[in-house]
Structures are given as structure tokens and as C-alpha cells.
C-alpha positions in Angstrom: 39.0 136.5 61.9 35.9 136.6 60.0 34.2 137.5 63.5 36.2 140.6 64.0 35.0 142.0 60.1 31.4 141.4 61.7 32.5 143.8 64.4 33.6 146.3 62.2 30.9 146.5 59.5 28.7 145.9 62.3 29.5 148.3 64.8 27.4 150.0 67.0 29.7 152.7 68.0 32.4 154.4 66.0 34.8 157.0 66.7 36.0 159.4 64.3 39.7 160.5 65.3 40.4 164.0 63.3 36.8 164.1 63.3 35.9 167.7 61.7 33.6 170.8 60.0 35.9 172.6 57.8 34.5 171.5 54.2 36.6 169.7 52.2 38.6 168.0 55.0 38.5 164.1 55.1 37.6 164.4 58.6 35.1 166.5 57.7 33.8 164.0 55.4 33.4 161.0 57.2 31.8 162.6 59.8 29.4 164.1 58.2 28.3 160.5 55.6 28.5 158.8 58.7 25.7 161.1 60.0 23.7 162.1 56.9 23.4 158.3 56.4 21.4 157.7 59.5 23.5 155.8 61.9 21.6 154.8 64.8 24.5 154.3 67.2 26.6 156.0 69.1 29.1 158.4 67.6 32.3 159.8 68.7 34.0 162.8 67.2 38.2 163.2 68.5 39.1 166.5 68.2 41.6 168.3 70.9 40.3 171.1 70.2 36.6 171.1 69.3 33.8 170.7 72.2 31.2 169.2 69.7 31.4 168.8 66.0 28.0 168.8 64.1 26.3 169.2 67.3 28.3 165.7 68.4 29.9 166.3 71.9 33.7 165.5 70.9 36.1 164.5 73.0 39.9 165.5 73.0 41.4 162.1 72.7 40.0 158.3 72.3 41.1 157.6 76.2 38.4 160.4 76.9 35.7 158.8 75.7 33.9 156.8 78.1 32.0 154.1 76.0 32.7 151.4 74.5 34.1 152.0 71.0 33.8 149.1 68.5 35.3 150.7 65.6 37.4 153.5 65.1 38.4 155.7 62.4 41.7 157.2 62.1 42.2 160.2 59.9 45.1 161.7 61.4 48.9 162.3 60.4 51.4 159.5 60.0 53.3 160.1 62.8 50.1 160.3 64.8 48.9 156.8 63.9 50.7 154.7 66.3 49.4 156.3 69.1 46.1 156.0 67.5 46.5 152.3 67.2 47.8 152.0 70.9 44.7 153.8 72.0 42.2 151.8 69.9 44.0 148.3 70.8 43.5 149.9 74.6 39.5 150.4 74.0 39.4 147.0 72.8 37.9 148.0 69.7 37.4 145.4 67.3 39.3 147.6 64.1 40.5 150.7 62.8 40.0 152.1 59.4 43.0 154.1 58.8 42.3 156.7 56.2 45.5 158.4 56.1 47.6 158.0 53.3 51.4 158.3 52.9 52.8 155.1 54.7 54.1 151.9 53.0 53.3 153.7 49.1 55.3 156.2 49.8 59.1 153.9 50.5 60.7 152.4 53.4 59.8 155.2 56.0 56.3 154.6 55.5 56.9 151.0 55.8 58.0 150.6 58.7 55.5 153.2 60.0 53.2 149.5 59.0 55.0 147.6 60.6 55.0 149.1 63.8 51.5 149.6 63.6 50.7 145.9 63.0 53.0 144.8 65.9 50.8 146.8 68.1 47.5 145.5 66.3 48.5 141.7 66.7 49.2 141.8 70.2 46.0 143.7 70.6 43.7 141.6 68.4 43.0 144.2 66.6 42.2 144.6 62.9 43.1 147.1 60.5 41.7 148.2 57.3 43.7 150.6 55.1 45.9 152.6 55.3 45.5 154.7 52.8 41.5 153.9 52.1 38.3 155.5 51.7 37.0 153.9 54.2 33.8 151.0 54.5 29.7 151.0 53.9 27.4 148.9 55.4 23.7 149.6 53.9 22.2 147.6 56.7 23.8 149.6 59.6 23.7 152.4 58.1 27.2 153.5 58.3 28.7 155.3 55.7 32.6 155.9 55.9 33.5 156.7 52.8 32.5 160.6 52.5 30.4 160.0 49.6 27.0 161.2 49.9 23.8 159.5 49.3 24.8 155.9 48.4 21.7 153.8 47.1 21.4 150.1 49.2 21.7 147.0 46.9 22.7 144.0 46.3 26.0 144.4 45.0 29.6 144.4 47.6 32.3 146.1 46.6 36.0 145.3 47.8 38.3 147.7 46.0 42.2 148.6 46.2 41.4 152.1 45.5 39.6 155.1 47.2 39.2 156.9 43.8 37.9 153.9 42.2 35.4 153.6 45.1 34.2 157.4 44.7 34.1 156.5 41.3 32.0 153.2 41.4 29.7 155.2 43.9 28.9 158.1 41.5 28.3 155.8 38.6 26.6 153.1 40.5 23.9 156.5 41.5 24.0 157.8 37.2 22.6 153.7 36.8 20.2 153.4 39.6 22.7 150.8 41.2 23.0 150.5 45.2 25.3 148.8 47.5 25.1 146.2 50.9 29.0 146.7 51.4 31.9 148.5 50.5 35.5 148.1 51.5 38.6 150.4 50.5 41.2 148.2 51.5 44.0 150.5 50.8 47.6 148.9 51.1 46.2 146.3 52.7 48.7 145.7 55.5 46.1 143.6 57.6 43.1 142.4 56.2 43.4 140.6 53.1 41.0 140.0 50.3 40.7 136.3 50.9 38.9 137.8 54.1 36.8 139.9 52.7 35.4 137.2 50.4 34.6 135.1 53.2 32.6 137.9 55.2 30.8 138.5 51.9 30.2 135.0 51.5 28.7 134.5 54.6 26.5 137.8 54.4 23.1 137.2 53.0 22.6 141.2 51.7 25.3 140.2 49.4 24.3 138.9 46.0 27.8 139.8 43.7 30.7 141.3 44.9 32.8 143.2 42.7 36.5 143.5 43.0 38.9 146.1 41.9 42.4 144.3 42.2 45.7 146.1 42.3 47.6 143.0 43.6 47.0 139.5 45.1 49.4 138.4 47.7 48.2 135.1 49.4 47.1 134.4 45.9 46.6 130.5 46.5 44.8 131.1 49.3 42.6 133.7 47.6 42.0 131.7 44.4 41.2 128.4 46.6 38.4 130.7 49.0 37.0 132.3 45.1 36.5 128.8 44.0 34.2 128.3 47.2 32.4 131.4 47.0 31.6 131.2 43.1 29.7 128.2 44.1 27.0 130.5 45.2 27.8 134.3 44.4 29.3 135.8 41.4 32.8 137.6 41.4 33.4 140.0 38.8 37.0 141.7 39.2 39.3 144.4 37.4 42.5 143.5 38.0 44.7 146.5 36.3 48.6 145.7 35.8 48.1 144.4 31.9 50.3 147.1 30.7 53.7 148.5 31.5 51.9 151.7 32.2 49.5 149.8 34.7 52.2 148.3 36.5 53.5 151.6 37.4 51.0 153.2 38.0 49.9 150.5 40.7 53.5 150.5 42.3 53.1 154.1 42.4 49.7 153.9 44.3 49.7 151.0 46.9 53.1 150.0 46.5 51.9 146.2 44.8 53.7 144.7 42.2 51.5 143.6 39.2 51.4 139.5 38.9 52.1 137.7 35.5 49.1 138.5 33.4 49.1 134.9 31.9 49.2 133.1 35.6 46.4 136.0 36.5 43.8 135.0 33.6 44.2 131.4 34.2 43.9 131.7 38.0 40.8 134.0 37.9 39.4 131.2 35.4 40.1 128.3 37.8 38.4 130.6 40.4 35.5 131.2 38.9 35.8 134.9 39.2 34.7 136.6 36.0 37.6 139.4 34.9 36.3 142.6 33.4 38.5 145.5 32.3 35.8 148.4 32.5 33.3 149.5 35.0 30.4 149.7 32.7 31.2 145.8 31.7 31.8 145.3 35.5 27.8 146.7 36.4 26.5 145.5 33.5 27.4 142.0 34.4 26.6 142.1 38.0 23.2 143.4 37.3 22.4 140.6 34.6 24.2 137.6 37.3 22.1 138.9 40.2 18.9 139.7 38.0 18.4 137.0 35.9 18.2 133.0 36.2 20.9 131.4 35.0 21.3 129.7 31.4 21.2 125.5 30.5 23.7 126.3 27.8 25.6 128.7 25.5 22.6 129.0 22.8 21.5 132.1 22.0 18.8 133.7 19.6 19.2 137.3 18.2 16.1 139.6 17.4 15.9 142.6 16.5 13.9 144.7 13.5 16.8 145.6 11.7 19.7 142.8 10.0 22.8 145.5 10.8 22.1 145.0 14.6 21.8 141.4 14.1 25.1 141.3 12.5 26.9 143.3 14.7 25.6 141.2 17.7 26.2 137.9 16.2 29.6 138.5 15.1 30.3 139.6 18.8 28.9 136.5 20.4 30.8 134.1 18.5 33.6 135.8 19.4 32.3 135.3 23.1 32.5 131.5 21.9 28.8 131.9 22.2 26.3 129.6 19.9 24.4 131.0 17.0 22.5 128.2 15.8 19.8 127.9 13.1 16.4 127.5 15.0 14.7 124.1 14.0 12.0 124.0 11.0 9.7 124.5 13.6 10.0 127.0 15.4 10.7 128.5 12.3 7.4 127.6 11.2 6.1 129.4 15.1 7.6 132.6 14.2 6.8 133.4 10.6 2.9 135.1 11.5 5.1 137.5 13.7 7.7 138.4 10.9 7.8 140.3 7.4 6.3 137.8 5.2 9.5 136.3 3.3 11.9 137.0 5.5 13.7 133.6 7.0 13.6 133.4 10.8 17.0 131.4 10.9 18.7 133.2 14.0 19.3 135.8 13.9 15.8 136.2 13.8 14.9 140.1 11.6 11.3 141.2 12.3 11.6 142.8 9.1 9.7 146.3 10.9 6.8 144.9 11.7 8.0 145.3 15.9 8.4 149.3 14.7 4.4 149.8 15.6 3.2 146.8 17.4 6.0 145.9 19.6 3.8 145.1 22.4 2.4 141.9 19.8 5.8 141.2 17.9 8.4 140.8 20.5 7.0 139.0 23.6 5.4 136.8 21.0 8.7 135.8 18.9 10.7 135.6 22.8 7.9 133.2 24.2 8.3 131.1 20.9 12.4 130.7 21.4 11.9 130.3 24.9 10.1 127.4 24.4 12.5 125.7 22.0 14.6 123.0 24.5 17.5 124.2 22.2 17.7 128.3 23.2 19.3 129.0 26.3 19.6 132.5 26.0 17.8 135.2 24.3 18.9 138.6 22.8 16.9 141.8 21.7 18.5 144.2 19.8 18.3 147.4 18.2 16.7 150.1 19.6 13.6 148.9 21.8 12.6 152.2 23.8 12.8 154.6 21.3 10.2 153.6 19.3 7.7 156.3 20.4 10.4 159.1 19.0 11.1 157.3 16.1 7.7 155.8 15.1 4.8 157.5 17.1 3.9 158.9 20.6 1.6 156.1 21.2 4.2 153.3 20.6 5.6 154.4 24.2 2.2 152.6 26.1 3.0 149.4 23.9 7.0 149.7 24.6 5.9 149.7 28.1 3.8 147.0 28.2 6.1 144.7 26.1 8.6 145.5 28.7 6.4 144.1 31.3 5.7 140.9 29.1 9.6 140.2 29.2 10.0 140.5 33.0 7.0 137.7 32.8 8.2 135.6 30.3 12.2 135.3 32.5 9.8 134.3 35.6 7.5 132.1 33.5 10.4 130.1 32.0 13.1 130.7 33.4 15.7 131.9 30.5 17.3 134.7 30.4 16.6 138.2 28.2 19.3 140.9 27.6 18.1 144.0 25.6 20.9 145.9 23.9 19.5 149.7 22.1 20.8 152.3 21.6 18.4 154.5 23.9 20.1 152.6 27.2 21.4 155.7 28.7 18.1 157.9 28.3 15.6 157.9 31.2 12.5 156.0 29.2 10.3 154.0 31.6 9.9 151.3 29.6 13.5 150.5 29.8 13.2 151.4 33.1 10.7 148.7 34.1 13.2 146.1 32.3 15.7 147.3 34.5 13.6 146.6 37.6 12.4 143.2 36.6 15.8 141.9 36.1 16.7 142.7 32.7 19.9 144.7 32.0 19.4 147.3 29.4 23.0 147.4 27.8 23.9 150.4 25.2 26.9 148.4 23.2 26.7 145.2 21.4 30.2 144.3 22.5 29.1 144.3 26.0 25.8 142.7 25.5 27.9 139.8 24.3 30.5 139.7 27.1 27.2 140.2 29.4 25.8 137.1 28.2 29.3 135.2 28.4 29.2 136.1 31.7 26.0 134.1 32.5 26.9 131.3 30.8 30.4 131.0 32.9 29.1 131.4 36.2 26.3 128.6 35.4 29.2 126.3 34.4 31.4 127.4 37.0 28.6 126.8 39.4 27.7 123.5 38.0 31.6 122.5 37.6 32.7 123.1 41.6 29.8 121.5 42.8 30.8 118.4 40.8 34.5 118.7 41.3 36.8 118.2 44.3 40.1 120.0 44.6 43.1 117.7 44.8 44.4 117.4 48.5 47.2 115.8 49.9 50.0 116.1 52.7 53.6 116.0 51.4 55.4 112.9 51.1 59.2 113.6 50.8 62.2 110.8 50.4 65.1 111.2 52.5 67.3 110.2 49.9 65.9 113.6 47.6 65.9 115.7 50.4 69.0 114.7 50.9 70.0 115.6 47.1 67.9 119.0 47.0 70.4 120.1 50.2 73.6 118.9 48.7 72.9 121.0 45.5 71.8 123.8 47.2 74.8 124.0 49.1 76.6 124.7 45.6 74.2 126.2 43.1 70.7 126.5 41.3 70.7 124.5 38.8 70.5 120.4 39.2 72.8 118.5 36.6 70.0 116.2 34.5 71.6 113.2 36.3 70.3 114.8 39.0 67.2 115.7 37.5 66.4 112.4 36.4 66.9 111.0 40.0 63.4 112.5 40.7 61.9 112.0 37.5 62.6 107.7 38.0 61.8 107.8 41.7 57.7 109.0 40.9 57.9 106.6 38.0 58.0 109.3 34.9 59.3 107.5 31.7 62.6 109.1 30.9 65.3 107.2 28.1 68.1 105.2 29.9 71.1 107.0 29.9 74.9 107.0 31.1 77.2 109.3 32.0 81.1 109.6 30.0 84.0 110.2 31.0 86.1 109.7 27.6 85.3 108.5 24.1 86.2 105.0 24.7 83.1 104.7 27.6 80.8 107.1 24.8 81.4 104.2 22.4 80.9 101.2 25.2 77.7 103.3 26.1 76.2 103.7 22.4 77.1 100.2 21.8 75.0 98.8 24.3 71.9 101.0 23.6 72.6 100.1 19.9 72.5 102.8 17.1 72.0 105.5 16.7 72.1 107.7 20.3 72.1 111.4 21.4 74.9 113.0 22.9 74.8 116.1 25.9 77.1 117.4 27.5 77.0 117.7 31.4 78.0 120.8 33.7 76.3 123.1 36.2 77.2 125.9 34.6 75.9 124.8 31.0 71.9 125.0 31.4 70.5 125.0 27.7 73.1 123.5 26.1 71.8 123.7 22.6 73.2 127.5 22.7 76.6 126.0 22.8 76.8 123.3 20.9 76.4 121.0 23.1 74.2 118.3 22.2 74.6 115.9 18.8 71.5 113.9 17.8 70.9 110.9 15.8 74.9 109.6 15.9 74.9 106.3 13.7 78.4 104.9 14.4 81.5 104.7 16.7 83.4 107.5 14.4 80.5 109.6 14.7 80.5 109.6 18.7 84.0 109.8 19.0 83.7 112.8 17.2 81.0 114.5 18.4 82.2 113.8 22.0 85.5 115.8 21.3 83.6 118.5 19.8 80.6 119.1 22.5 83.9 118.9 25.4 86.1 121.3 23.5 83.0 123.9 22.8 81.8 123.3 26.5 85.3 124.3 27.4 85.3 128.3 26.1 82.8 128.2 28.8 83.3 126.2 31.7 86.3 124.4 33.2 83.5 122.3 35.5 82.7 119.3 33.3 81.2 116.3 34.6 81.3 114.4 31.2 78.4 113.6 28.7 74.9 111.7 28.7 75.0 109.2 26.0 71.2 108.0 25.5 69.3 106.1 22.8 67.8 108.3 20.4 64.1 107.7 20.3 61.4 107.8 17.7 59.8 110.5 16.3 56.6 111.7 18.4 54.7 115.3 19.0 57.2 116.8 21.1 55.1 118.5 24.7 56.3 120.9 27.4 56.2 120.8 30.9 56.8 122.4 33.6 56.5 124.3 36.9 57.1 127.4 38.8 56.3 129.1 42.1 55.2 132.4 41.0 55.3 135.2 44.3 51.8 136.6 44.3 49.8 132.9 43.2 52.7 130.2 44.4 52.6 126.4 42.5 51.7 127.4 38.9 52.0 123.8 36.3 52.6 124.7 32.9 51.4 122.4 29.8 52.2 123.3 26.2 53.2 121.9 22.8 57.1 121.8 22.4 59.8 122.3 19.9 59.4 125.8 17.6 55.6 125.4 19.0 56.5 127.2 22.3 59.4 129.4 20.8 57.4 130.9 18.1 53.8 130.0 18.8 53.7 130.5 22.3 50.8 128.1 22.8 50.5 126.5 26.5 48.3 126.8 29.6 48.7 127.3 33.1 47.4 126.7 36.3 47.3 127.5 39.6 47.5 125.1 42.8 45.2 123.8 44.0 43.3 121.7 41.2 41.1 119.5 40.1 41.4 116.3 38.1 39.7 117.9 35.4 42.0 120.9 35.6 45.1 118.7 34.3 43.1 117.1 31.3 41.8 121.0 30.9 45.6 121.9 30.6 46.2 119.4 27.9 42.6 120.1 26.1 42.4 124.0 26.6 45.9 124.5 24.2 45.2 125.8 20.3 47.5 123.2 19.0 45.3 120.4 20.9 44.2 118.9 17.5 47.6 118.0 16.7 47.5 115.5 20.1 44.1 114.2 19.1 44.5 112.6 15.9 43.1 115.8 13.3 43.9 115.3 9.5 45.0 111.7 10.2 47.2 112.4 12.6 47.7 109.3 15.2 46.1 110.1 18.3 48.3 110.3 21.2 48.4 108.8 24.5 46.6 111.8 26.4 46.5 109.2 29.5 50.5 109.5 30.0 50.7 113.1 30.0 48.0 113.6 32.5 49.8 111.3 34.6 53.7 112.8 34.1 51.5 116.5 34.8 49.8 114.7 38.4 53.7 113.5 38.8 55.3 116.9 38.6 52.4 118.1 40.7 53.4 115.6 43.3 57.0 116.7 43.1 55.8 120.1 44.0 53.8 119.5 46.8 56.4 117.3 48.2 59.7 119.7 48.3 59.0 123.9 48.5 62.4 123.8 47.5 62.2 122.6 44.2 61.5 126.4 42.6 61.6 125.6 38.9 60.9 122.2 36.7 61.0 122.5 33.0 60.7 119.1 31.0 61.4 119.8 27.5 60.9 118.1 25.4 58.3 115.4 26.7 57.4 113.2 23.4 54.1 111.5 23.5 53.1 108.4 21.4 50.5 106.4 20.7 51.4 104.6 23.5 53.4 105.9 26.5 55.4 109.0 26.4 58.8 110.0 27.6 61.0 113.1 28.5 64.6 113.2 27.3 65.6 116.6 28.6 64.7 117.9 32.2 65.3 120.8 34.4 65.1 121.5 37.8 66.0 124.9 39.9 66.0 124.6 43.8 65.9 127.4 46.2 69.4 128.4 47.7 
């Protein structure tokens, strides 16, 4: 697969079918980028009724052309399109970008327009890119697709579910001095998925970040699984839009994808490694500072700047970047009091006090070589508004700006930490923030995304430090007859398994659940609490009951015969106004008092086996605290689960509470995770509540959905 994308972005002939001169046209367009850009090889205008288009000699259809064609370029009508495909797949070109739009976004018409067109693609070997793109860019080949003039080469790949976005990212990526090695518009996306994409970026050594703008993730498993692998070397930054209502619709509206849970999104991207912005300045900013500067130790950082506001500002947004602040140590205190306003406490953030105003070129690489130097900075900051010194101080300032500038591209070589400058000059053409810029530094106008800039480092270092340590969990599926065998019986009926049913599963992988039997009358609820001994829980059992609290239909902490035979009559008769299928009621022990834990799983459509780990009881009703993630993981990603909650400290023994037994829930989460893997059919597991001791830790209510 990967081998065809070469072929495309690669190609060394391309025909353009609808190929034309009139201004504005998307024909038009292409042709002429693909031109203007320089392409060495051969081109091929299609146009029935053109001889030669930009002094091209075009031919009437692509059977009339008597080269080879490695790539074509359809920007036609729809009903055109299938005979555009039949002819390409008959060239043996490796792909067609398909720039027309109005196919599978536009309803069932247009999709099966698709379908057809992939039918004739598969049988052909062909790949398709689109429809309803902007088309690809290849700074090496120098073939521009995409009708946008004069894009910049650079390090930066683009993969984007959106022309406009693309046209966008172009013309702001020129405004920032910001170039490209490859560009996709992948459209609707009815061939070539993202996953594939990443892998030809991954491979390609022009390639340094690659930027994604996401609409929706289908194979999102798959895609996740192939991030993971590519974070290990290059950065992924990604907007993924779909957060609100409005974003949904207005991606249905444009591709036809349906948005993805937000919360299985944000832990999926973290799993992956890829870093989630939500604007394109944040998006550039980042990219520049991951392929431009050397990766941080830590999450230390010092502030400077010649003004306390700025500090503040910057500081406060750090922290909330979970990003360290610390006091510098006594000495390199003591290193950078000659450089400061005498008095003033270099703590961190560090507040030259003005004395950078005149002499910036003696003040600032001075105080950064000093922090740099400290084993405990990882990271340094400059704030304020470094460059427009010379308008606000003096003229002459602007030679020491620029050579201060050059002493901070030296001192990120020299030592190997890096500098972010936020000022508030960024956006005006000064050289000496322009010589930052080209050494590596990103010059960032807003504080906010100064901070989220820095985050950004400091996550793909760990990321990149975490994968190469970490293996993801791999293994085939080991069913039992005698479950499969259960899992088809139900499925035959309903949804839902009874909790006998449930707890089938549960005891045959060896999860702790409370003994239990199953009543017919109150004579056997007696026989049943009698032999567990006082006092005991009674639920009631039917398919059509699910959360049986809702109808009364569970009594806790029963002390004595009277009480059972009472409750008994009283959870039937209730479960009667709803159900005339009752299979009796679960008479269990009722067990001691421990932090009560959810858990659970789910196959989610776009990202498949999601586990779910949270605290239970009014915790997940009202608080809503629990974390997800995405299959495949790591080890570390179930102990993550159970670490990464807010209510975590209530587990781990704060304000004297008795640590739980962390080791039992990481096993009853690898448990479920083997029930998963094991039957596809299994579509839903809720435990609730699991209750965890000091020792050991048990779940006295389960769930369990299967696919019918």
C-alpha cells in the first residue's frame, strides 16, 4: 500500500483530466500550480476540446494519451468520474486524486457513486485520494496540486480533512515564513486512510512533524496503534474539530463523518502520543518549537523577562500546563544577581528589574547561560517584549537585540535546552526576531501559547522516552466453548445477560465476585441467607430489569429471616408492574465497607475496545471522575488508568485513609481486557460497584451487553 502513495507523491507524470485556462476554474488551477511550481516531468492536460492548454499539447481523453501516466487528476463532474476511474485503472496508473466534490457528503446518491468507483479501483490496484480534496504537494518533486500558489518547502507534512483548511494552512504557513515537504487533502476519504498516510510520512525523511486536521477517525485502533509508532520519532500535532454540537454538524455537513466521543478522543490521542491543538497558530507554533529545538530532560522551567506582569502572566499559565516553577537554588541565585537590579530576588521567575532595556546583548544571554547550566532547568522562557527594544528604548538597542538573538541560537546548540521567546512584537518583521526564528527558536506573541508550546516539548520527550521503553500488550484470543456457547444462547433472546450469567465469565478468568444463589421463594431466600450468615443483599433477577435500583429492586444489609421474607415479597411484587419474566432473586452476603470503583468496557465505532476505570458510587454520578483507554495498551496504561483519576488520593491512603490494594484492580482491569479480546461479541461490560480493600477487592454487581 505504502508503495503505491510513493507512486503518487512521487510521480513522474501526471495527467490533469478537466485540465483548463478559464481563471478561476479548479482545472484551471491545478494546472497551472502544477506548472508554476516547476515540475520536471511530463504533463498531460485532458480536455475534449482544447488542442493545448498553457502551451501543453492536451489530449481529448486519458486513452489518448500515449505515455505512461502515473498519477492522474480528476476534476470532472460526478457522473463523469467512473469512467475517469476505468480509464486510469486501464493506464495502470498508480492513483487518482479526485477533486470533485459532491459524492458521498452530499447522501446516498453520492454514495454509491463511491462505491462504484472503489469496486473499479480495487480490482484495478488503484488508489484514490479524495473525493472532494484539494489535492497533494510534494516539495521535493515539485508537484503542486492544490492550486495554491507559491508554497514555501519545509519540514512540516500536512494531512488534512479539509481543502479550505489546506488553503488556509498554506496562506498562513507563507504570513509565518513556514514551508511544507507534503501535503495531502484527503477529502471523504473513501480509499486511503490516515493510518496510511502516517506510515508514508513516517518513512519519508523530508518529513520532520506532520500536522493533522481530523474531521473523523474510522479504523481508529489501527490509527492510534500506527501514531504510537510514529511518535517514537516524529511529532503529531492534530485538530480534531467535533468538541461541540455545532462542530459535529458542521463536519457531517462537510465530509459526511460522524464526530467520535470527545472523552475516548483525548485519551486516545494521549495514548498516541499525538499532541491535540484546537487552533492553527498553537498548531505552527508547536511544530516549529518540536522540529527546532532539542528536546527537554524534564518539566522545569525558568521565566525572565524585565518586567514582573509578564512573569506573572506566564507563570500562572505554565502551572496550568502542569509545568514546574521552581525556586532556582541559592546558587544560582547567587550567579545571577551581577546581571539584575540590585535588590531584586532572582527566585524564578527571574525580573531583570530593566537593566535588559539598554544592554540586552549583556543581560539576557548572560542570565540564560547561567540557568542553563543549573542540572535542575529543563526549559527556559524569555518574556516580555525582546525585539522592540530599539522603538521603545533607543535606535541603537536594535544591533545589541540582534546579537543577543544570535547568542541564544548558540547557547540551545551549546547545551542543548531549549529557549522559547514570547513578546509582544512577534508578528512584526524585526530581524532580530527573525534570526531566532531561523536558529530554532519560536518567537510566540501570547503567553497562553508560549506555555502550551513548552507543554508540547515536554510530552513528546516523555512520549518518546515512554514507547521506547514500553511494549504494547499482544495476544491472540483464547475463547471457552462453554462461554461461547452462553454468548449465542443469549443472543438468540436479547442484550442484556442476567448477572448469573454475568458472573459465569467473571469466575471463569478468576475475578473475585461474592458467592451468591439464586431464589425461587422466601423459604430458599431464608435457607440462602442462613448459610452465608447475616446480614445479606437481596436483587432481583430478570432480563428486562437492567439497573434495578430504579425499581426497587435490590434490599441491602437484611439482618434477619423476617427481614428477607419481607424484602423478597416486596422486590417480586415491584418487579412485577414491570415485567412478567422473573427468574427469582440473588441472595449474597453483604460485604464490608470498602472504596467503591467502576469498571468497565465498550466498543466505541470510530476507536473499537475502549476500558473504562473510575471511582464509584455518587463519585461517577455526580463527579464524573474516570479514565479511559483505547486498545491496544501497555502495562503501564492500566496502572495509568487507576493513577491518572482526580479522586486517586482517596485509593492511596491521603488524610489517613488505608491504602488500597491497587494490585487487585490492575488485575480485575487486565481480566476485563482479556474478556474483550477473547469474544467481539461481548459489546458492553459495566462492573459497578467493584469494592477494593486493603487486601483483595471484589465486584457485587456486573453487567454485560452482547451483540445480537
Amino acid at each position: 500500500m505504502v508503495s503505491k502513495l510513493e507512486g503518487i507523491f512521487n510521480a513522474d507524470s501526471i495527467a490533469i483530466v478537466g485540465a483548463s485556462e478559464v481563471p478561476g476554474k479548479a482545472g484551471e488551477r491545478r494546472t497551472r500550480s502544477l506548472i508554476e511550481g516547476g515540475f520536471k516531468g511530463k504533463i498531460y492536460p485532458v480536455n475534449p476540446k482544447r488542442d493545448s492548454i498553457f502551451s501543453v499539447k492536451a489530449s481529448p481523453t486519458l486513452k489518448d494519451i500515449t505515455g505512461d501516466v502515473d498519477l492522474v487528476v480528476a476534476v470532472v463532474p460526478v457522473s463523469s468520474i467512473s469512467s475517469v476511474i476505468s480509464e486510469s485503472a486501464a493506464k495502470r496508473a498508480n492513483g487518482v486524486v479526485i477533486i470533485t466534490a459532491g459524492l458521498g457528503e452530499t447522501g446516498e446518491d453520492g454514495k454509491r457513486v463511491e462505491r462504484e468507483i472503489l469496486d473499479i479501483a480495487y480490482n484495478a490496484g488503484l488508489r484514490i485520494i479524495g473525493p472532494n480534496c484539494s489535492g497533494i504537494f510534494n516539495a521535493q518533486k515539485n508537484i503542486n496540486l492544490l492550486g495554491v500558489p507559491s508554497i514555501q518547502k519545509g519540514p512540516f507534512s500536512v494531512v488534512a480533512q479539509s481543502g479550505n483548511v489546506i488553503d488556509s494552512l498554506s496562506h498562513y504557513a507563507r504570513l509565518r515564513d513556514i514551508g511544507f515537504s507534503k501535503v495531502a487533502s484527503v477529502g471523504n476519504a473513501i480509499d486511503v486512510s490516515f493510518v496510511e498516510y502516517l506510515e508514508f510520512l513516517r518513512d519519508d525523511p523530508d518529513t520532520k512533524a506532520i500536522l493533522l486536521y481530523i474531521e473523523e477517525i474510522k479504523d481508529g485502533a489501527r490509527f492510534i496503534e500506527i501514531a504510537r509508532e510514529v511518535s517514537k520519532e516524529k511529532p503529531i500535532i492534530a485538530i480534531k474539530v467535533g468538541r461541540s454540537e455545532a462542530g459535529k454538524r458542521a463536519a457531517l455537513t462537510h465530509t459526511g463523518s460522524v464526530a467520535g466521543n470527545e472523552l475516548i478522543i483525548e485519551a486516545a490521542f494521549s495514548q498516541a502520543g499525538i499532541i491535540r491543538t484546537y487552533s492553527v497558530d498553537e498548531m505552527f507554533d508547536m511544530a516549529k518549537a518540536l522540529v527546532g529545538l532539542p528536546k527537554p530532560k524534564g518539566r522545569r522551567v525558568v521565566v525572565l523577562s524585565e518586567g514582573g506582569g509578564d512573569n506573572a502572566i506566564t507563570v500562572d499559565n505554565l502551572e496550568m500546563q502542569d509545568l514546574a516553577v521552581n525556586v532556582l537554588s541559592e546558587r544560582t541565585q547567587e550567579k545571577l544577581r551581577p546581571f539584575i537590579l540590585e535588590g531584586l530576588k532572582p527566585l524564578n521567575p527571574v525580573d531583570y528589574g530593566g537593566t535588559a532595556e539598554e544592554n540586552p546583548h549583556k543581560v539576557m544571554p548572560a542570565c540564560c547561560e547561567v540557568c542553563t547550566e543549573d542540572s535542575s532547568v529543563d526549559m527556559i522562557i524569555i518574556t516580555g517584549f525582546f525585539g522592540g527594544f530599539k522603538d521603545i528604548i533607543a535606535a541603537h538597542v536594535e544591533e545589541f537585540e540582534k546579537e543577543t538573538s544570535r547568542k541564544l541560537v548558540e547557547l540551545v546548540k551549546k547545551y542543548g535546552k531549549p529557549i522559547l521567546v514570547n513578546t509582544s512584537f512577534a508578528n512584526e518583521k524585526i530581524e532580530s526576531l527573525h534570526i531566532l526564528e531561523q536558529g530554532g527558536i519560536p518567537v510566540i506573541e501570547s503567553s497562553e501559547r508560549v506555555a502550551k508550546c513548552a507543554s508540547a516539548l515536554v510530552k513528546a520527550a516523555e512520549n518518546q522516552r515512554r514507547f521506547r521503553e514500553e511494549s504494547l500488550i499482544k495476544r491472540e484470543p483464547t475463547p471457552e466453548a462453554s462461554i461461547l456457547s452462553l454468548i449465542n444462547r443469549v443472543k438468540k433472546e436479547r442484550n442484556d445477560m442476567l448477572e448469573t450469567e454475568s458472573r459465569i465469565i467473571l469466575e471463569q478468568y478468576g475475578i473475585a465476585i461474592p458467592p451468591a444463589h439464586l431464589v425461587q421463594n422466601t423459604k430458599e431466600a431464608v435457607e440462602a441467607a442462613e448459610e452465608f450468615g447475616y446480614p445479606v443483599v437481596l436483587k432481583i433477577c430478570s432480563p428486562d430489569i437492567i439497573h434495578k435500583s430504579d425499581v426497587g429492586g435490590v434490599r441491602l444489609n437484611l439482618r434477619t429471616s423476617e427481614e428477607v421474607e419481607l424484602a423478597f415479597n416486596e422486590v417480586v411484587e415491584r418487579a412485577n408492574r414491570v415485567t412478567s419474566r422473573i427468574h427469582g432473586a440473588l441472595i449474597l452476603p453483604m460485604m464490608p465497607q470498602g472504596e467503591e470503583c467502576i469498571i468497565g468496557m465498550m466498543r466505541d465505532k470510530h476507536f473499537g475496545t475502549v476500558l473504562m476505570f473510575g471511582l464509584g458510587g455518587i463519585f461517577t454520578e455526580i463527579l464524573n471522575d474516570f479514565s479511559l483507554r483505547v486498545l491496544p495498551i501497555t502495562q503501564n496504561d492500566i496502572g495509568a488508568m487507576i493513577t491518572g483519576i482526580r479522586g486517586f488520593p482517596i485509593l492511596s491512603g491521603a488524610r489517613g485513609r488505608e491504602q488500597k490494594d491497587l494490585v487487585a484492580l490492575k488485575y480485575i482491569l487486565g481480566k476485563i481486557l482479556d474478556i474483550a479480546v477473547d469474544y467481539p461479541d461481548i459489546e458492553e461490560i459495566d462492573l459497578n460497584p467493584v469494592v477494593v480493600y486493603k487486601t483483595g477487592a471484589f465486584v457485587l454487581d456486573a453487567r454485560i451487553i452482547v451483540r445480537r
